[in-house]
TIMARKOL-968249 format. One record per atom (N, C-alpha, C): residue number from 1; residue in one letter; atom name; x, y, z. Coordinates in pm, 1 decimal. Example, Ala and Ser with C-alpha at 12.3 -4.5 7.8 and 13.67 -1.06 7.14 Angstrom:
% residues 2
{1 "A" "N" {1319.0 -569.0 780.0}}
{1 "A" "CA" {1230.0 -450.0 780.0}}
{1 "A" "C" {1320.0 -330.0 780.0}}
{2 "S" "N" {1285.0 -225.0 708.0}}
{2 "S" "CA" {1367.0 -106.0 714.0}}
{2 "S" "C" {1290.0 3.0 787.0}}
% end
This chain:
% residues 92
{1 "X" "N" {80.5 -119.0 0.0}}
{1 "X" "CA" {0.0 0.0 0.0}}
{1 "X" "C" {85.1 125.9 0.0}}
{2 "X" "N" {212.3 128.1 77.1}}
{2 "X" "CA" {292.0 211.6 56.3}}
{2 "X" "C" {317.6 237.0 -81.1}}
{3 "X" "N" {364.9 171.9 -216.1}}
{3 "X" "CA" {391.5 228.0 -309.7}}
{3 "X" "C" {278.8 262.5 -396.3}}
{4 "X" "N" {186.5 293.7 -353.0}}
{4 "X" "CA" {99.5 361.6 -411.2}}
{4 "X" "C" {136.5 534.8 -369.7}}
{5 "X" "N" {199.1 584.2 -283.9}}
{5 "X" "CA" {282.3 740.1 -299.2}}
{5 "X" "C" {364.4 732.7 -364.7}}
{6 "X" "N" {432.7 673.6 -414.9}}
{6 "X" "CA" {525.4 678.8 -483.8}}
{6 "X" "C" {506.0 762.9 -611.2}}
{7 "X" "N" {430.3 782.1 -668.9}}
{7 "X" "CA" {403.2 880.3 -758.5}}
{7 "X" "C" {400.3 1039.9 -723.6}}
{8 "X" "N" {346.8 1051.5 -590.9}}
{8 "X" "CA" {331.3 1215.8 -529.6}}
{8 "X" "C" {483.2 1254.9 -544.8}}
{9 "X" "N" {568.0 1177.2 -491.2}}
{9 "X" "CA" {694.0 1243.8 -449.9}}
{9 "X" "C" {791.7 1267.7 -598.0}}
{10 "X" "N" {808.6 1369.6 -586.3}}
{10 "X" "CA" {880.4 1423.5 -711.5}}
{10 "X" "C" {1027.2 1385.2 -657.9}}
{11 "X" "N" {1159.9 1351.0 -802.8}}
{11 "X" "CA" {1249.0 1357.8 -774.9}}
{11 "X" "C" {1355.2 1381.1 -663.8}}
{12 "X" "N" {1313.2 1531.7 -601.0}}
{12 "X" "CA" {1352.8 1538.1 -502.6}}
{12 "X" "C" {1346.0 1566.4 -342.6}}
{13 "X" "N" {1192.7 1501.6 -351.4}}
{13 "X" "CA" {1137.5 1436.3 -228.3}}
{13 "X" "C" {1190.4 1394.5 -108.3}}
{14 "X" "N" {1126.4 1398.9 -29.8}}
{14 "X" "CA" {1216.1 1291.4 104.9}}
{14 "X" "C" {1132.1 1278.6 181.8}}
{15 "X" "N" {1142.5 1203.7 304.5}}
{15 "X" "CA" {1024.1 1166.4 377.0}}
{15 "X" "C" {1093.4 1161.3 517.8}}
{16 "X" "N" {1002.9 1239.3 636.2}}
{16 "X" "CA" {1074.4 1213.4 795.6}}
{16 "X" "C" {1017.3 1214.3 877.9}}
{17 "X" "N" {1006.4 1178.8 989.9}}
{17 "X" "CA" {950.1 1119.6 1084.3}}
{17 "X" "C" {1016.6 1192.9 1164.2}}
{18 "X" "N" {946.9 1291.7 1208.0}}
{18 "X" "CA" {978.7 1416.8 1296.2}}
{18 "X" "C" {901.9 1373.0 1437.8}}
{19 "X" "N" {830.2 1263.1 1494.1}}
{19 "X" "CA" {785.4 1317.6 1654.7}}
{19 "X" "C" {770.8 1164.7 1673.0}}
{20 "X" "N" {914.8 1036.9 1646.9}}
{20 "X" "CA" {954.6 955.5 1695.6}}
{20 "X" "C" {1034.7 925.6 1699.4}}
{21 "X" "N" {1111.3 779.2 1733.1}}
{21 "X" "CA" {1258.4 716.3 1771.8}}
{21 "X" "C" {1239.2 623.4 1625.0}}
{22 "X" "N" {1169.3 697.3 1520.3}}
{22 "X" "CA" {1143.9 612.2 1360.7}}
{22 "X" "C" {1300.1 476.6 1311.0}}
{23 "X" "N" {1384.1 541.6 1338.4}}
{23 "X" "CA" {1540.6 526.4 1355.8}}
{23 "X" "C" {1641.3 469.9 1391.0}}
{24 "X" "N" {1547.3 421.5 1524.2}}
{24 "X" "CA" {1644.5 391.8 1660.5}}
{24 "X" "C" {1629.9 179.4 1614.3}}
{25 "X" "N" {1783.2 193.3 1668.1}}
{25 "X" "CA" {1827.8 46.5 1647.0}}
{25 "X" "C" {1817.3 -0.5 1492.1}}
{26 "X" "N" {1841.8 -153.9 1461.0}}
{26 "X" "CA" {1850.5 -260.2 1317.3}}
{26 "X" "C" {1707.7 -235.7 1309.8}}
{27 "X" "N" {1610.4 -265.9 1412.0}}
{27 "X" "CA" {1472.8 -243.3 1325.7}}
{27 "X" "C" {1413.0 -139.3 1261.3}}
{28 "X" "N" {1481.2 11.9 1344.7}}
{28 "X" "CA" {1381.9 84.5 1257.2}}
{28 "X" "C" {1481.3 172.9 1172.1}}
{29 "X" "N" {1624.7 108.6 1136.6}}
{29 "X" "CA" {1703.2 151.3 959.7}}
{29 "X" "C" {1622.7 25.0 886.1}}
{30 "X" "N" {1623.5 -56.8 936.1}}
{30 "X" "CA" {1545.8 -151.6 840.2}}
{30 "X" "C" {1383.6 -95.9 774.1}}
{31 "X" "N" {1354.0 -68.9 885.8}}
{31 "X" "CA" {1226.4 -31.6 860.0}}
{31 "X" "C" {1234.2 136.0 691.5}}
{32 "X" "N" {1319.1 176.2 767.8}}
{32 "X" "CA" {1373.7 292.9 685.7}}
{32 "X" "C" {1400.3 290.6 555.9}}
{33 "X" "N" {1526.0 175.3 522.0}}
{33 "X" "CA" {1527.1 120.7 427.5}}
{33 "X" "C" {1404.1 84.9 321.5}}
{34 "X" "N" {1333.9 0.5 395.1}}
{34 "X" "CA" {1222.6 -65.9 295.1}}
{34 "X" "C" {1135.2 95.8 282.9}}
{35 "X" "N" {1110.2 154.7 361.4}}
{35 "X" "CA" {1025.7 333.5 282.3}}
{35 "X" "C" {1152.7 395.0 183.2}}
{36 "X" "N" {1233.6 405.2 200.0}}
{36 "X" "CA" {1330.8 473.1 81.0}}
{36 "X" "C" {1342.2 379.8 -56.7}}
{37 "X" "N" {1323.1 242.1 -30.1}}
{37 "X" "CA" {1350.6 179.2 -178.5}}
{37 "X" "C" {1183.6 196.2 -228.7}}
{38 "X" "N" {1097.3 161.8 -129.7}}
{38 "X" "CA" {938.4 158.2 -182.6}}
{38 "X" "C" {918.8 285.4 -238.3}}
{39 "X" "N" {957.0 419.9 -198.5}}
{39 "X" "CA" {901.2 573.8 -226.8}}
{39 "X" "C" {1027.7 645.7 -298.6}}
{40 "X" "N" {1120.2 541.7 -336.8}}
{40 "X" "CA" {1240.8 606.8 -445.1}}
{40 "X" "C" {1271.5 774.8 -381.3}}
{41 "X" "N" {1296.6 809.6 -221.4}}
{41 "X" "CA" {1361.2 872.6 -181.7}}
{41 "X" "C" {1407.0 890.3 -84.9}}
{42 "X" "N" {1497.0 927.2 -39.9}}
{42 "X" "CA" {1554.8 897.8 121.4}}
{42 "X" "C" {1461.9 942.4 233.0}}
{43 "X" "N" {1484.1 812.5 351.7}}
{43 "X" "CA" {1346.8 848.0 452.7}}
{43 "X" "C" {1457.3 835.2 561.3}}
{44 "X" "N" {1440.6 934.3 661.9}}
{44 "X" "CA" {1489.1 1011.4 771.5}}
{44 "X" "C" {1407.5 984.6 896.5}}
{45 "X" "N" {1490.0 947.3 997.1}}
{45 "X" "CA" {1369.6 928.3 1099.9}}
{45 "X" "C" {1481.9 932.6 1236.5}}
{46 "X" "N" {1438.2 998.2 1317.8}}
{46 "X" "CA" {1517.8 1033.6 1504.4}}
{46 "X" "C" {1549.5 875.7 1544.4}}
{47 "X" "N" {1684.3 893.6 1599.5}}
{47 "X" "CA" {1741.9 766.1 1688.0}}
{47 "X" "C" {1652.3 797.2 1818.0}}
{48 "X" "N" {1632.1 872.7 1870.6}}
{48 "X" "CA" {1571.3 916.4 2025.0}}
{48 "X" "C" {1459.8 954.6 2026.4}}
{49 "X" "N" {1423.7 928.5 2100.1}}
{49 "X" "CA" {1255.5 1023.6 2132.1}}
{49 "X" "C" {1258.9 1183.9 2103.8}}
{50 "X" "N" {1158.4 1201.0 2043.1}}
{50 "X" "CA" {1144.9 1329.8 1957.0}}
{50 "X" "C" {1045.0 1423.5 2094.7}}
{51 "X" "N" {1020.3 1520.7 2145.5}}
{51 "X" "CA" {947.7 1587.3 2208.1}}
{51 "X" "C" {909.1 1709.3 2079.6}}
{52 "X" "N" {790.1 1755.9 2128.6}}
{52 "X" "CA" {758.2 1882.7 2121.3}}
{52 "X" "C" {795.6 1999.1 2138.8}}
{53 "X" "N" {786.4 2163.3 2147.6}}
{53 "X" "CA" {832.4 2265.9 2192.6}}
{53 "X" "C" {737.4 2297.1 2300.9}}
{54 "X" "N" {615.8 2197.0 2329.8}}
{54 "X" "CA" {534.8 2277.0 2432.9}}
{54 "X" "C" {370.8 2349.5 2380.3}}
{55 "X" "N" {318.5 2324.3 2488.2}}
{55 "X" "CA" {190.8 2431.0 2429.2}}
{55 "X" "C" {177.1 2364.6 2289.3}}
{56 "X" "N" {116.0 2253.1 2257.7}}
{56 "X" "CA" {86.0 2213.8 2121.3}}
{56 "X" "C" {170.8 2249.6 2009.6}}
{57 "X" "N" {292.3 2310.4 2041.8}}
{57 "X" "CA" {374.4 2349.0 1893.6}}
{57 "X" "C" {481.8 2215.6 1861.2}}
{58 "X" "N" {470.4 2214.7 1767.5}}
{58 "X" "CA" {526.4 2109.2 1691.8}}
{58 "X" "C" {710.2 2182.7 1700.1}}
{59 "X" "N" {769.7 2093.3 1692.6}}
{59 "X" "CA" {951.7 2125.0 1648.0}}
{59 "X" "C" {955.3 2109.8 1493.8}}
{60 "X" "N" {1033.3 2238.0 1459.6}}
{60 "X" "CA" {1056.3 2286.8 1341.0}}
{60 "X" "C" {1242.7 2140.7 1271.3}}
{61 "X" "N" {1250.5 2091.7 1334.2}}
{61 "X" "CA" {1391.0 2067.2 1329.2}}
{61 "X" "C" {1384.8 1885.6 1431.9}}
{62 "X" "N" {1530.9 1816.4 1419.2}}
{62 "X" "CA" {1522.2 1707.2 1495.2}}
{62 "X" "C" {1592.9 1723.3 1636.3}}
{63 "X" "N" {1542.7 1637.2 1735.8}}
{63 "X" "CA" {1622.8 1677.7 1825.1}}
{63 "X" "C" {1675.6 1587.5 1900.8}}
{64 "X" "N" {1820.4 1614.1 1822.4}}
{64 "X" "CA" {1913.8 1454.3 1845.4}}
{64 "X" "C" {1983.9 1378.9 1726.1}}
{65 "X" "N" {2014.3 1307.3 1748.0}}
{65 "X" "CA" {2097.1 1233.9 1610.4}}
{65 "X" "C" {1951.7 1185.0 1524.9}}
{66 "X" "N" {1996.6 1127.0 1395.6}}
{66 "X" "CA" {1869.9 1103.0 1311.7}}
{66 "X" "C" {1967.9 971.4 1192.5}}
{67 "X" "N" {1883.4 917.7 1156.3}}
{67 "X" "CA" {1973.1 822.8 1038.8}}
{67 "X" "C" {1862.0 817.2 909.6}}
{68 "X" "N" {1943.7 784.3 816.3}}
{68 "X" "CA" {1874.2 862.4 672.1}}
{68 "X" "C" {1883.3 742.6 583.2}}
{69 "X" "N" {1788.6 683.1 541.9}}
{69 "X" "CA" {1838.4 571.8 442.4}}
{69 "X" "C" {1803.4 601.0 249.3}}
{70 "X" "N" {1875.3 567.1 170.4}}
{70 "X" "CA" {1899.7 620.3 56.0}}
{70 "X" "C" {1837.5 510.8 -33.1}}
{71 "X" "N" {1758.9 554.9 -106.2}}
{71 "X" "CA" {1704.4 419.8 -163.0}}
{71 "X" "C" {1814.3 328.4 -238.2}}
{72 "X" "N" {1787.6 179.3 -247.0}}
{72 "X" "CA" {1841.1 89.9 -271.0}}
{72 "X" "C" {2033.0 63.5 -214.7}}
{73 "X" "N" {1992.2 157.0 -100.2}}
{73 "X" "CA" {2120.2 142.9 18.1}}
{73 "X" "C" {2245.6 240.7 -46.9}}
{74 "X" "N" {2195.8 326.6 -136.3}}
{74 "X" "CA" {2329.2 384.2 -226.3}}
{74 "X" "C" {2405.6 491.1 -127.4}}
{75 "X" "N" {2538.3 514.8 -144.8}}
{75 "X" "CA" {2530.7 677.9 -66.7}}
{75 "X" "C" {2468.9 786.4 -122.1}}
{76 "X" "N" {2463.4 849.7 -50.5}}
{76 "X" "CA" {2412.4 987.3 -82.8}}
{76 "X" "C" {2452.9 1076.6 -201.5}}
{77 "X" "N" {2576.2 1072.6 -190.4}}
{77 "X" "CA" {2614.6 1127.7 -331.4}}
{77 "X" "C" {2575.3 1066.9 -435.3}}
{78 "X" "N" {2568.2 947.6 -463.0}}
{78 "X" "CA" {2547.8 822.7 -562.7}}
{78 "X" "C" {2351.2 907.5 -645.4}}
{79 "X" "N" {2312.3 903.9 -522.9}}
{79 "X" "CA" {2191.4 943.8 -506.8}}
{79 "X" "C" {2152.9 1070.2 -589.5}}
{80 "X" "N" {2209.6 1178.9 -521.8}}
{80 "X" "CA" {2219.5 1292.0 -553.9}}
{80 "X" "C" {2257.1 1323.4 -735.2}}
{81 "X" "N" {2359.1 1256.4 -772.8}}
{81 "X" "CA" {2457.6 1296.2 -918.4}}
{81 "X" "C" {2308.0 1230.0 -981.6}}
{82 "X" "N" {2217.7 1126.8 -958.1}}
{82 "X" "CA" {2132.8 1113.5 -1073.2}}
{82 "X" "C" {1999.2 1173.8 -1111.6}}
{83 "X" "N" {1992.9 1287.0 -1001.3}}
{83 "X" "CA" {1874.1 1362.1 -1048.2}}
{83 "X" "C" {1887.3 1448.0 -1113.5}}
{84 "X" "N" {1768.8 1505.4 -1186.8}}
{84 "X" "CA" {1785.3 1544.7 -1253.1}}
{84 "X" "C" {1794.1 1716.8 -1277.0}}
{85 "X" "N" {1861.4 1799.9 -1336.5}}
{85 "X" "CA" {1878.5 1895.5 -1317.4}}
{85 "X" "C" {1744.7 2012.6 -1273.1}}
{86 "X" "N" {1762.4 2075.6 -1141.4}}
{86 "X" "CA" {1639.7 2176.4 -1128.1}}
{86 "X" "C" {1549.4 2285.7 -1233.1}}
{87 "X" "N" {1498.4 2244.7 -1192.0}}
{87 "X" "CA" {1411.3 2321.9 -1344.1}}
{87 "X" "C" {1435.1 2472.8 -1306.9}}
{88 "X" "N" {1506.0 2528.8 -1432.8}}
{88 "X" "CA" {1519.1 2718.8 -1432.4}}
{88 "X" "C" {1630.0 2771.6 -1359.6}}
{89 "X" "N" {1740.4 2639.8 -1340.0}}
{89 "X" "CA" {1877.9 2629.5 -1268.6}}
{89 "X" "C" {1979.9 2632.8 -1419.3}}
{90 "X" "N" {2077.8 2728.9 -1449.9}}
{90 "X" "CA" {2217.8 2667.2 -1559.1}}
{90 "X" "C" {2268.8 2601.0 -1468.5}}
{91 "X" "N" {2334.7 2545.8 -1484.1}}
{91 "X" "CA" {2452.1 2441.9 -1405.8}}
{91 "X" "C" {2592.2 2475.9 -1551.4}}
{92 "X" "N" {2676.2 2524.3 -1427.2}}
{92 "X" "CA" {2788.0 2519.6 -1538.5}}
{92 "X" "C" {2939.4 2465.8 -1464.8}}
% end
């Protein structure tokens, strides 16, 4: 059912899990893994418990270490060199 988003996310998409431990330990990079190869973009998620700022406001940012998985386990750069150029960007 997950790769049915897979179409929303444009090229340079990403996906994160901002208000859990999404992250934390082999199960949840694993878990990570299988959303970055299913949604063809890197999914990000907190090693630690994520809190709030309080008073119902959400955190703009992570708080704490975080681990990032790249679809089909590539590095990041690997990742990066094959998209495709920004639209209304020269690159020279």
């Amino acid at each position: 059912m997950l790769g049915r988003l897979r179409r929303i996310f444009g090229p340079y998409g990403c996906v994160q899990f901002m208000h859990c431990e999404t992250g934390r330990g082999p199960k949840g990079r694993r878990v990570l893994q299988r959303i970055a190869d299913t949604l063809g973009v890197p999914a990000t998620g907190a090693v630690n418990d994520q809190f709030g700022l309080g008073g119902g406001n959400l955190p703009f940012g992570y708080n704490g270490p975080t681990v990032t998985a790249i679809p089909r386990g590539a590095p990041l750069s690997d990742w990066a060199k094959k998209l495709p150029d920004f639209p209304g960007v020269s690159v020279m």
